[in-house]
DRENDO-1510 file (C-alpha; in Angstrom, 1 decimal, always signed):
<recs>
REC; n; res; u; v; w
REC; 1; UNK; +19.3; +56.8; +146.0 .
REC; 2; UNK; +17.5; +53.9; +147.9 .
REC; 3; UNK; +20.5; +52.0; +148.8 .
REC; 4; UNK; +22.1; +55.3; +150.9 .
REC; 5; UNK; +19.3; +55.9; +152.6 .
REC; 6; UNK; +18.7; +52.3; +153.6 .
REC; 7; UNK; +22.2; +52.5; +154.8 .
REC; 8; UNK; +21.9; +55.4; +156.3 .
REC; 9; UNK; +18.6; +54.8; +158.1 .
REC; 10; UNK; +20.1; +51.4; +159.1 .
REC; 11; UNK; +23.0; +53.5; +161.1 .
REC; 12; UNK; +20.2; +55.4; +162.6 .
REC; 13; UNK; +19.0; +52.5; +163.9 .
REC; 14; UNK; +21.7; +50.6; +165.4 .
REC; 15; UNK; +22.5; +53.8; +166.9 .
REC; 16; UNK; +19.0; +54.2; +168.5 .
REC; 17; UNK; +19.3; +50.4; +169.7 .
REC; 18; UNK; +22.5; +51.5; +171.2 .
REC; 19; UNK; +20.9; +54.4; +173.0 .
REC; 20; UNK; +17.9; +52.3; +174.6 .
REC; 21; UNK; +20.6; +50.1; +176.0 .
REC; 22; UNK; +22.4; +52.7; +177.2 .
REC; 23; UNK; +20.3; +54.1; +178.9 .
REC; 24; UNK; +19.0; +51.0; +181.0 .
REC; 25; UNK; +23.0; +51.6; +182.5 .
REC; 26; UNK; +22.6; +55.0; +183.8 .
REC; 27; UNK; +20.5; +53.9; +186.9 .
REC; 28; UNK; +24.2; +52.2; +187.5 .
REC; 29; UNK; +25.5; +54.9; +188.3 .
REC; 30; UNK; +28.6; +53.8; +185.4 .
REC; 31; UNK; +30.8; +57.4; +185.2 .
REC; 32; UNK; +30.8; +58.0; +181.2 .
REC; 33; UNK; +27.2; +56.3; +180.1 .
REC; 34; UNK; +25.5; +59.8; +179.7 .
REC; 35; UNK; +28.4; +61.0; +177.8 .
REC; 36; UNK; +27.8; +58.0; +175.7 .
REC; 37; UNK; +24.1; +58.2; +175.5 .
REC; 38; UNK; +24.6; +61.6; +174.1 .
REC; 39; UNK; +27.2; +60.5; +171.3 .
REC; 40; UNK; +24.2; +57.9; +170.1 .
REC; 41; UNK; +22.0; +60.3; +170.4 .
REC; 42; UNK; +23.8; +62.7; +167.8 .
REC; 43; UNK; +24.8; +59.4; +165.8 .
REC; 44; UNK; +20.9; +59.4; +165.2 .
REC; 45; UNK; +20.5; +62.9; +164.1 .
REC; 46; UNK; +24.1; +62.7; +162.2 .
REC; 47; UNK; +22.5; +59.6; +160.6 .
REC; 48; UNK; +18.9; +60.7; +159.7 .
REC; 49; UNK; +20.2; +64.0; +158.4 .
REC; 50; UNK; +22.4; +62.0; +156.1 .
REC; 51; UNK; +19.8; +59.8; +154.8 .
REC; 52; UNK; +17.8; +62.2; +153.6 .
REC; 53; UNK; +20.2; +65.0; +152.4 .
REC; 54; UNK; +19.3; +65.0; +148.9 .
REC; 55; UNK; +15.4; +67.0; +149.8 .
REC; 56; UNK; +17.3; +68.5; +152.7 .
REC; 57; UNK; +18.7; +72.2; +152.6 .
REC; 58; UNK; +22.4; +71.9; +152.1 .
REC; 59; UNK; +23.5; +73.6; +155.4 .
REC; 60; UNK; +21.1; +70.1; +157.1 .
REC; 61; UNK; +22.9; +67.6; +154.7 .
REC; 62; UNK; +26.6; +69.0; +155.2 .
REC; 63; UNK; +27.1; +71.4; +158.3 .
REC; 64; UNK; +24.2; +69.9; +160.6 .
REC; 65; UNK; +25.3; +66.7; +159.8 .
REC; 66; UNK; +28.7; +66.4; +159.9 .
REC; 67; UNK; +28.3; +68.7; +162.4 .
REC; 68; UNK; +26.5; +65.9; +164.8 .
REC; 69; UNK; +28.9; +63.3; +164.0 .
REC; 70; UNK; +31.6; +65.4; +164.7 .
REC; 71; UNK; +29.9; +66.0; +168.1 .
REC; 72; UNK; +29.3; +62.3; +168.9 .
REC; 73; UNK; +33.1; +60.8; +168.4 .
REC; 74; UNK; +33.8; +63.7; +170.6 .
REC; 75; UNK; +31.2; +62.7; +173.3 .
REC; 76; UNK; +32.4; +58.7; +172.8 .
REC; 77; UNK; +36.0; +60.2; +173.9 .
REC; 78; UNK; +34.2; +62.3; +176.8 .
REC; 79; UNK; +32.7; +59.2; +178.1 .
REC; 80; UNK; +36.0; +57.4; +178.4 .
REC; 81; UNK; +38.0; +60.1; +179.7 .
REC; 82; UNK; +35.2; +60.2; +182.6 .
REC; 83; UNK; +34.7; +56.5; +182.8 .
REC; 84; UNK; +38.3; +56.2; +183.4 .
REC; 85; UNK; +38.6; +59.0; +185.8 .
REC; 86; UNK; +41.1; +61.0; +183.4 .
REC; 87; UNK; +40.9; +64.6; +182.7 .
REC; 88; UNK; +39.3; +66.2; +180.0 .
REC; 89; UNK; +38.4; +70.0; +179.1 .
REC; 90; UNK; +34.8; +70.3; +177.5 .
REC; 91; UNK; +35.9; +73.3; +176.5 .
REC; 92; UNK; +39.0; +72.5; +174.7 .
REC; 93; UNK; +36.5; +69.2; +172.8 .
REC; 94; UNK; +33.8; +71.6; +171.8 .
REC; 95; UNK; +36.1; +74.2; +170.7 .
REC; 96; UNK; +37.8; +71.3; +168.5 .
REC; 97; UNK; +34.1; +70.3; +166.9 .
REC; 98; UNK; +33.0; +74.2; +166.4 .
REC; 99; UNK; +36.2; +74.5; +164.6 .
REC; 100; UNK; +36.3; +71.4; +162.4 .
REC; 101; UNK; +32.8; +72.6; +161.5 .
REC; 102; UNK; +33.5; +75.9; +160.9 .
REC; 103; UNK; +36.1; +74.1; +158.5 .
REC; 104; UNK; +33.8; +72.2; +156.8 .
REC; 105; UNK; +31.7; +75.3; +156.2 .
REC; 106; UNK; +34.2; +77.6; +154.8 .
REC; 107; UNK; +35.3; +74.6; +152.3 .
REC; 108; UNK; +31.8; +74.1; +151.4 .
REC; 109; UNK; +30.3; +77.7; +150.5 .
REC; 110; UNK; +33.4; +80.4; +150.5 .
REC; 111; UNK; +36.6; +77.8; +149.1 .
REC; 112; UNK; +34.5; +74.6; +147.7 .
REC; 113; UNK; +36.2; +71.8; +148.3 .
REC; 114; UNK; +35.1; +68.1; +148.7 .
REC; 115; UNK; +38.7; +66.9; +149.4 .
REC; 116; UNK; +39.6; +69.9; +152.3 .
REC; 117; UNK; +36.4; +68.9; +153.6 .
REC; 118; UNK; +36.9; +65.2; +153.8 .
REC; 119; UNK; +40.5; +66.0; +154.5 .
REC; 120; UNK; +39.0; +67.8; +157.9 .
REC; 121; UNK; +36.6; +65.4; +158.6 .
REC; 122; UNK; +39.2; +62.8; +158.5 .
REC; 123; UNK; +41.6; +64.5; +161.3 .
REC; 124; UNK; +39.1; +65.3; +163.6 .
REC; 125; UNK; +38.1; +61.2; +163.4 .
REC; 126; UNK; +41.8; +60.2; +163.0 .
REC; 127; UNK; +42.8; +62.3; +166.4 .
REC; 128; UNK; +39.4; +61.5; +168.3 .
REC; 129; UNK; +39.6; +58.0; +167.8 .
REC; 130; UNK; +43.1; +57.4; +168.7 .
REC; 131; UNK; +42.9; +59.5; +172.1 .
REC; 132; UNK; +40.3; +56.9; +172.4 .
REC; 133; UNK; +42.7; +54.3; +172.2 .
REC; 134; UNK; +45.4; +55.7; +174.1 .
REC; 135; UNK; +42.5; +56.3; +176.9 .
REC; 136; UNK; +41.8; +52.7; +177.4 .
REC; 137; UNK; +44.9; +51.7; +177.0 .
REC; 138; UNK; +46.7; +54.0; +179.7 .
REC; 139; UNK; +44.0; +53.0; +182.5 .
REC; 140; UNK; +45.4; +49.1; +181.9 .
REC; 141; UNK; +46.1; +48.4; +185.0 .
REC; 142; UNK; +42.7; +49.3; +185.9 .
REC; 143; UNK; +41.1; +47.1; +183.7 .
REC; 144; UNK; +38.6; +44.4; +184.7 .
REC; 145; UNK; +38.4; +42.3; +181.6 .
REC; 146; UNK; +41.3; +42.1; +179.3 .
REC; 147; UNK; +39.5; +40.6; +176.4 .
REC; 148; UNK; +36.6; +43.9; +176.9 .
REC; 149; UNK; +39.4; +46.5; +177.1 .
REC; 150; UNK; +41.5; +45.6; +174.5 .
REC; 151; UNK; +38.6; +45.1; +171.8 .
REC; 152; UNK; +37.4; +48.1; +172.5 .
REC; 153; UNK; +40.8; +50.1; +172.5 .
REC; 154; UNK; +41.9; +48.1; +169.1 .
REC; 155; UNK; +38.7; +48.9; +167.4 .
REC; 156; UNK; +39.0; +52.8; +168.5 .
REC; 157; UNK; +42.3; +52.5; +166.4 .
REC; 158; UNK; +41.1; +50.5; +163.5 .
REC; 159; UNK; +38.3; +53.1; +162.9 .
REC; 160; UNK; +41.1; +55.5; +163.2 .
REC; 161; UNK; +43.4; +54.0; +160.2 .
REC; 162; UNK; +40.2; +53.5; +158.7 .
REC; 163; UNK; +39.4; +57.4; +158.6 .
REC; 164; UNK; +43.6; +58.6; +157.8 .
REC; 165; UNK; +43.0; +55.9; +155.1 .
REC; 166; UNK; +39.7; +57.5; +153.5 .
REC; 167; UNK; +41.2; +60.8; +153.9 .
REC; 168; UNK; +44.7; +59.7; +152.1 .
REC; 169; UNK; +42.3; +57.8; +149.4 .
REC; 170; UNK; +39.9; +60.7; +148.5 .
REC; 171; UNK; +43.4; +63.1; +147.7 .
REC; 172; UNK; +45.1; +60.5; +145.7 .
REC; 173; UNK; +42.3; +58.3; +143.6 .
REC; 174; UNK; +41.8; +59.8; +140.5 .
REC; 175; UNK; +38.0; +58.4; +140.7 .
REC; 176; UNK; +37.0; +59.7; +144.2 .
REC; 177; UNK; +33.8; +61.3; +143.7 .
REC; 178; UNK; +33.7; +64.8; +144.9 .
REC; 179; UNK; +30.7; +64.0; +147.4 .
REC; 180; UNK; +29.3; +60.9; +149.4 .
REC; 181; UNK; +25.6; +61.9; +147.8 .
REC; 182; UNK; +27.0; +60.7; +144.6 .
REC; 183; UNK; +25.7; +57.5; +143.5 .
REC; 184; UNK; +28.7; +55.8; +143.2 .
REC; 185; UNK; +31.0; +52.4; +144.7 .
REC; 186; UNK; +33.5; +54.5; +146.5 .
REC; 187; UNK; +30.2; +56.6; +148.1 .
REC; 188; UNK; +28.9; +53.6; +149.0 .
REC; 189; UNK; +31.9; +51.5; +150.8 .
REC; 190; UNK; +32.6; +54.6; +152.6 .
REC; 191; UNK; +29.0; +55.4; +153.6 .
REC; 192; UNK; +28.7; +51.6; +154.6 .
REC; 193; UNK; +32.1; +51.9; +156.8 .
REC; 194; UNK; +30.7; +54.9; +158.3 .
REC; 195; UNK; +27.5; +53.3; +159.3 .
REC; 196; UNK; +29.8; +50.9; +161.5 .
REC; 197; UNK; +31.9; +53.6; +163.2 .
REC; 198; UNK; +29.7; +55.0; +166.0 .
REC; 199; UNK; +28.3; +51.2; +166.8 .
REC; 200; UNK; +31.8; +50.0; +166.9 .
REC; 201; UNK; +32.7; +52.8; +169.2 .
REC; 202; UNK; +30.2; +51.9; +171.3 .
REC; 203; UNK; +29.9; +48.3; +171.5 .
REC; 204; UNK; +33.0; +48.4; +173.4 .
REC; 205; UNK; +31.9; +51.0; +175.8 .
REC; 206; UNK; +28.8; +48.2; +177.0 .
REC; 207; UNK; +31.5; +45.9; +176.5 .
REC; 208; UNK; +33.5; +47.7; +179.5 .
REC; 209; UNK; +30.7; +48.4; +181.4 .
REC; 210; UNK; +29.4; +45.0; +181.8 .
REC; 211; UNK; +32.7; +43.5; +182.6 .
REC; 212; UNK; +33.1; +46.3; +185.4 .
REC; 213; UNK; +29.5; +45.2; +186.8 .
REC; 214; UNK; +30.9; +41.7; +186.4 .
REC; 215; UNK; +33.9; +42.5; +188.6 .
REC; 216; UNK; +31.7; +44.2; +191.4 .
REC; 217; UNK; +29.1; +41.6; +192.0 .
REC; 218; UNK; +32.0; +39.5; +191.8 .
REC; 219; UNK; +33.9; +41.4; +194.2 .
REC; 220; UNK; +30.0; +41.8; +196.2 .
REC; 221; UNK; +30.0; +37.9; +196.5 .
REC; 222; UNK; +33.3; +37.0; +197.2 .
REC; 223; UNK; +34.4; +39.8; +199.7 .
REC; 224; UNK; +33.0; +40.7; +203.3 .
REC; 225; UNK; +31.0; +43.5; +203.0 .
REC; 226; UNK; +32.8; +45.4; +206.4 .
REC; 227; UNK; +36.6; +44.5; +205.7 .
REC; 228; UNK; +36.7; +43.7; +202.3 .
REC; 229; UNK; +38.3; +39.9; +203.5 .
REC; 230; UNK; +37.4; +36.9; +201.6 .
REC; 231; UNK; +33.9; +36.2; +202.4 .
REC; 232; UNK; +33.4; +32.6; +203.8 .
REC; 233; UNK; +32.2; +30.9; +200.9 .
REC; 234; UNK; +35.1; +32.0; +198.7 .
REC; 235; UNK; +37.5; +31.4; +201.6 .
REC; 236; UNK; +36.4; +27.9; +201.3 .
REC; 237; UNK; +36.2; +27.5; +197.7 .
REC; 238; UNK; +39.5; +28.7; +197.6 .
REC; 239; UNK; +41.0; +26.8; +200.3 .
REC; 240; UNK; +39.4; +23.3; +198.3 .
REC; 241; UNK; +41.5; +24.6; +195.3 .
REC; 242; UNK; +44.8; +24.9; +197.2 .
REC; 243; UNK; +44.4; +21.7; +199.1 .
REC; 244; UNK; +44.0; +20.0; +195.7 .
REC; 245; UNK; +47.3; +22.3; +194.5 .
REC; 246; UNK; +49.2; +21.4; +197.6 .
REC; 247; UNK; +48.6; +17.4; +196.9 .
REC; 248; UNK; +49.6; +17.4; +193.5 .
REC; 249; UNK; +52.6; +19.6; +193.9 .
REC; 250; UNK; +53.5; +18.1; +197.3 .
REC; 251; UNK; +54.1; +21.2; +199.1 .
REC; 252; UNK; +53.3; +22.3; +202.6 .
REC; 253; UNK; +50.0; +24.4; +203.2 .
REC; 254; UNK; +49.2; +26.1; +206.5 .
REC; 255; UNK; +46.1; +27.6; +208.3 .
REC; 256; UNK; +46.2; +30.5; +210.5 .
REC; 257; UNK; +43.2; +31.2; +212.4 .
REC; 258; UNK; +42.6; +34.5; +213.9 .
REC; 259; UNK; +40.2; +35.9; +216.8 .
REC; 260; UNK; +39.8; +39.3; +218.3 .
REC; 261; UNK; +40.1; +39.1; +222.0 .
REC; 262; UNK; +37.4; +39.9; +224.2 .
REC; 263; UNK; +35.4; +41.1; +220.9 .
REC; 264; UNK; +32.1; +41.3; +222.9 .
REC; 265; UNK; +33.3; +43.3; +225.6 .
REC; 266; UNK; +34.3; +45.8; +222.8 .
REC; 267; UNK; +30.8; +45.5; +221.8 .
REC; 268; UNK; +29.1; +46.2; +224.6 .
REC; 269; UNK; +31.1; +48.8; +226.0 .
REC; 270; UNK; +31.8; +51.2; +222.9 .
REC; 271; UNK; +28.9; +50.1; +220.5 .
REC; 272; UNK; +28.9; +48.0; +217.4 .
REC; 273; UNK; +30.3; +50.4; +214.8 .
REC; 274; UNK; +33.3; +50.9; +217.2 .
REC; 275; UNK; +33.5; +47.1; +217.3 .
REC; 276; UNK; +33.5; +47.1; +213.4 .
REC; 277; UNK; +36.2; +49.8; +212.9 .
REC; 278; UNK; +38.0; +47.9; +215.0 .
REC; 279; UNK; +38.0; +44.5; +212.9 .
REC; 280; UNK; +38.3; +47.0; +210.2 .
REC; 281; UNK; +41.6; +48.0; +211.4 .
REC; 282; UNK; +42.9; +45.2; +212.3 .
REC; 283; UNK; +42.1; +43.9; +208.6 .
REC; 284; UNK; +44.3; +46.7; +207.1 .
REC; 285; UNK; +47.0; +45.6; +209.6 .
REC; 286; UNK; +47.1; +42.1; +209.0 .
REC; 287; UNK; +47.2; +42.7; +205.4 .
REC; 288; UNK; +49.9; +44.7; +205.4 .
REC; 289; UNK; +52.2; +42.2; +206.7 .
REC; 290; UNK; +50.5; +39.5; +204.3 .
REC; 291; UNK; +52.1; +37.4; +201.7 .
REC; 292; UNK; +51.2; +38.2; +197.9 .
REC; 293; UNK; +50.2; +34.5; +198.2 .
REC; 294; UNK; +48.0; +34.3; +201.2 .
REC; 295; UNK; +44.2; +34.5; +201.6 .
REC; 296; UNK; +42.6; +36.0; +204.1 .
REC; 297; UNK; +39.2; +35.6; +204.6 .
REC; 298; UNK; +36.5; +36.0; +207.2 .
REC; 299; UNK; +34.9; +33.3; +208.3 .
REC; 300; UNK; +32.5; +34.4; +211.7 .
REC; 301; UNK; +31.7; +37.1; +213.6 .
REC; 302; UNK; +35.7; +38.5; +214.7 .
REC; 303; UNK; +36.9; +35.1; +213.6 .
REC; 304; UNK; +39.2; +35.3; +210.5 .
REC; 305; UNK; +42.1; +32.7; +208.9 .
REC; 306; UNK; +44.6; +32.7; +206.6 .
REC; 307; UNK; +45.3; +30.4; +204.0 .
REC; 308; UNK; +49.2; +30.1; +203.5 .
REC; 309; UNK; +50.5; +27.7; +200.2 .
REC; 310; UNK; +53.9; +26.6; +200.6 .
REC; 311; UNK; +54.4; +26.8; +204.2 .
REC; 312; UNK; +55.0; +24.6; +207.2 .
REC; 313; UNK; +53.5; +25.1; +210.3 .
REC; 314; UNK; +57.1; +26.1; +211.7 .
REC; 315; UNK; +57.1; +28.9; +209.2 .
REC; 316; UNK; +53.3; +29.7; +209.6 .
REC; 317; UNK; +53.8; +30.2; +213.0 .
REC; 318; UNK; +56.6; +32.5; +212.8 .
REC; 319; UNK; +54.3; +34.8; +210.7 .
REC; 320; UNK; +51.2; +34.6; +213.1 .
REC; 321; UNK; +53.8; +35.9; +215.9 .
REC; 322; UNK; +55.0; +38.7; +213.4 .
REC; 323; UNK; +51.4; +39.6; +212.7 .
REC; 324; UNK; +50.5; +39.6; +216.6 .
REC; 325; UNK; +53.7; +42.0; +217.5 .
REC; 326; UNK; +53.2; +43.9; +214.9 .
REC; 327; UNK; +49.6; +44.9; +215.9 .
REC; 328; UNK; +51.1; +45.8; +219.4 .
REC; 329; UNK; +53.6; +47.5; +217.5 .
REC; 330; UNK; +50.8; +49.9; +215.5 .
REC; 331; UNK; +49.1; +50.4; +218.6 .
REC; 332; UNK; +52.3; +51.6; +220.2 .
REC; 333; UNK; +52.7; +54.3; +217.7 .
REC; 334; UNK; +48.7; +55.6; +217.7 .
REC; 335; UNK; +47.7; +58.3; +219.7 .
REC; 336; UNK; +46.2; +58.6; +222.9 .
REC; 337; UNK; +42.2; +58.8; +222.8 .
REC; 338; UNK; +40.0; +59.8; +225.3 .
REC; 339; UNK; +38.1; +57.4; +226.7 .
REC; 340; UNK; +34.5; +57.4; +224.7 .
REC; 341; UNK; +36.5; +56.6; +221.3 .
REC; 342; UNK; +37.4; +53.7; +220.2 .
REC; 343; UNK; +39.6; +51.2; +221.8 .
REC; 344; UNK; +43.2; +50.9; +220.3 .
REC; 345; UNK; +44.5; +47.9; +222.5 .
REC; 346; UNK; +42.6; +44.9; +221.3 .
REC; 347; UNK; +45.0; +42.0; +220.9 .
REC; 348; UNK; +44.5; +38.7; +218.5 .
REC; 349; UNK; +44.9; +34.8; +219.6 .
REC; 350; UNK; +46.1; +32.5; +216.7 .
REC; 351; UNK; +46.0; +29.3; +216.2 .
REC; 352; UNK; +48.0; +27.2; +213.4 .
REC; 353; UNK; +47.4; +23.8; +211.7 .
REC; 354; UNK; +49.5; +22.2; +209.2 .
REC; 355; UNK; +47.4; +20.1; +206.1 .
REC; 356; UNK; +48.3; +16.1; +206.7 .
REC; 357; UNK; +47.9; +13.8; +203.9 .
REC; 358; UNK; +44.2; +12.8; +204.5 .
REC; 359; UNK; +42.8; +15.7; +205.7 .
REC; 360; UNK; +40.0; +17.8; +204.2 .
REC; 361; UNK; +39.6; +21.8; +204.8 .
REC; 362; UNK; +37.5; +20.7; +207.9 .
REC; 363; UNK; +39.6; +18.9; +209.3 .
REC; 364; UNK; +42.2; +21.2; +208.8 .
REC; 365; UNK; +39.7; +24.0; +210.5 .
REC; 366; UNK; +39.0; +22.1; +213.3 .
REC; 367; UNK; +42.5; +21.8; +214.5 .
REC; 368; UNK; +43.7; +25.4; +213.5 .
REC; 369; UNK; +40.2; +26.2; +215.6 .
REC; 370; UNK; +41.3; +23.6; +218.6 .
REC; 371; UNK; +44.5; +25.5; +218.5 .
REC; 372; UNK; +42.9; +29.1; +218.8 .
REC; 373; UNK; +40.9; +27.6; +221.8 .
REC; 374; UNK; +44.2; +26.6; +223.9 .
REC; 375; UNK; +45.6; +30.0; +223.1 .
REC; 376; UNK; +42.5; +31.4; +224.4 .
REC; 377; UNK; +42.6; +29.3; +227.6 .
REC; 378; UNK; +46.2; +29.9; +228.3 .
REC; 379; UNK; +45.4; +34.0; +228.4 .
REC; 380; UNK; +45.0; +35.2; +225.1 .
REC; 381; UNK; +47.3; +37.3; +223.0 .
REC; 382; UNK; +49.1; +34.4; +221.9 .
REC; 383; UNK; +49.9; +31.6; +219.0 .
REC; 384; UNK; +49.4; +28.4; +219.7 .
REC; 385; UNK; +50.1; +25.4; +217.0 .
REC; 386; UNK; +48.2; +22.4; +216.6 .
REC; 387; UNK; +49.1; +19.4; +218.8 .
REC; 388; UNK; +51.2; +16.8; +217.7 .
</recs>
């Protein structure tokens, strides 16, 4: 019948599309995109092997077939489970499609049986899909687009309603045919719904994996490469933002500038890449004593600041003291090194500045800056606040 092997040829098709994109991602790198290149890739054969089942041997048309799809809803799960970073047994998911198949073969040539068949076919898609679901859905907190994630994870379970649904349908219609070759309006629908499944399944897989490329360049733009701080620019896109907040809500916003004492000296005396652990350290202590609120950012060489919304310079201060003892107080507690490792007893001069009324983020840099200077001049290892 024309019209099923136009639809059939035209599930082919998208899945081949699918595959060619696919596989531009796997220079990425992306955990799961071969798993999913390989679901397409049966989706084709599944699809082609369909189409022409009628001048096809049965054991093509029915075991091969279904045997295929079977295989690629299996490697769409695979490639989730892996993308996610959740465990999976191979062995356990191709035991599950070798035994659905052997199913299907025993229904279709020892105990015939359409309904058995579709009855198995319907489970394997019904379970499949849902652990789909519940895989995208347990790694929420993980997600890096909501509206990406939760497509693909409510599509997963609409495919599986979909399949209980066909399955329930086929035992309880007293017109179900008693198989898809039949030229008939139930064939068909079910044919055409089919054709959707394994492009549904993996639109939101490319969905996912553009939003988590997104998210990284993101991440690559706005974060220092060594520390992972705010980079500069988004430091000072973000500090713009707050000023703007701190106006219109009429609250108190503080900087906090931060420099690494005698930086250089640690340069020249241990090398560079000890001078970078050390700001990398220093980093990971400052932000553990950080607000939820706060930004910290990098803005120069061992220069960093922090942005703190709803906070007077009284209060400000009071933190850049906590953070300053408390890196005396982690050095305390390391370990003696020898002498060629890395220093442990750097110390940090801060300077604060409160926002004024007419200031811009310059201005307000230039004084938290001017404040860093004195504490600097009077000996380091100190906070000093802005004149009056």
């Amino acid at each position: 019948m024309l019209s099923t092997l136009f639809i059939m040829l035209s599930g082919a098709v998208l899945c081949f599309i699918l595959l060619l994109v696919l596989l531009s991602l796997r220079r990425t790198g992306t955990p799961g995109v071969k798993a999913w290149c390989v679901a397409n890739g049966l989706g084709i054969v599944a699809f082609t092997l369909y189409a022409f089942g009628r001048q096809l041997p049965p054991i093509f048309s029915y075991e091969a077939a279904n045997g295929a799809y079977l295989g690629a809803v299996a490697a769409v799960l695979v490639g989730y489970r892996h993308f996610f970073g959740q465990a999976i047994s191979l062995r356990l998911t191709c035991a599950s499609v070798v035994s659905a198949l052997v199913g299907i073969t025993v229904f279709h040539y020892i105990y015939p049986s359409f309904l058995l068949r579709t009855a198995i076919v319907s489970v394997f898609f019904t379970i499949a899909c849902s652990a789909i679901g519940v895989a995208i859905f347990r790694a929420r907190l993980a997600w890096t687009s909501r509206y990406a994630y939760v497509f693909s994870g409510v599509m997963a379970f609409v495919v599986a309603v979909g399949q209980a649904t066909r399955g329930i349908l086929q035992a309880v219609l007293p017109s179900a045919p008693a198989s898809l070759l039949e030229p008939s309006p139930w064939s068909l629908t079910v044919l055409s719904a089919s054709t959707f499944v394994m492009p549904l399944l993996t639109l939101g897989p490319l969905m996912i994996v553009h939003s988590k490329m997104i998210a990284k360049y993101e991440h690559a733009a706005n974060r220092d490469f060594l520390t992972g701080a705010w980079s500069r620019r988004a430091f000072w896109e973000t500090a713009a933002r707050e000023i703007e907040r701190a106006r219109r809500m009429q609250r108190g916003l503080t900087l906090l500038t931060i420099d690494v004492d005698h930086f250089k000296r640690i340069n020249d005396t241990y090398g560079h890449a000890e001078g970078d652990e050390v700001l990398k350290q220093m980093v990971l202590a400052v932000e553990r004593r950080m607000r939820s609120i706060d930004f910290f950012g990098r803005i120069g060489g061992e220069e960093f600041a922090i942005l703190m919304p709803d906070t007077n310079l009284e209060a400000a201060a009071a933190v850049a003291e906590r953070l300053r003892a408390g890196l005396a107080q982690d050095q305390a507690c390391m370990p003696a090194l020898p002498s060629s490792a890395s220093p442990r007893d750097y110390t940090l001069s801060m300077g604060v500045a409160e926002l004024r009324p007419a200031d811009t983020f310059h201005d307000l840099m230039q004084r938290a800056d001017a404040a860093l200077y004195r504490a600097k001049e009077r000996g380091r290892d100190q906070v000093v606040c802005e004149a009056a």
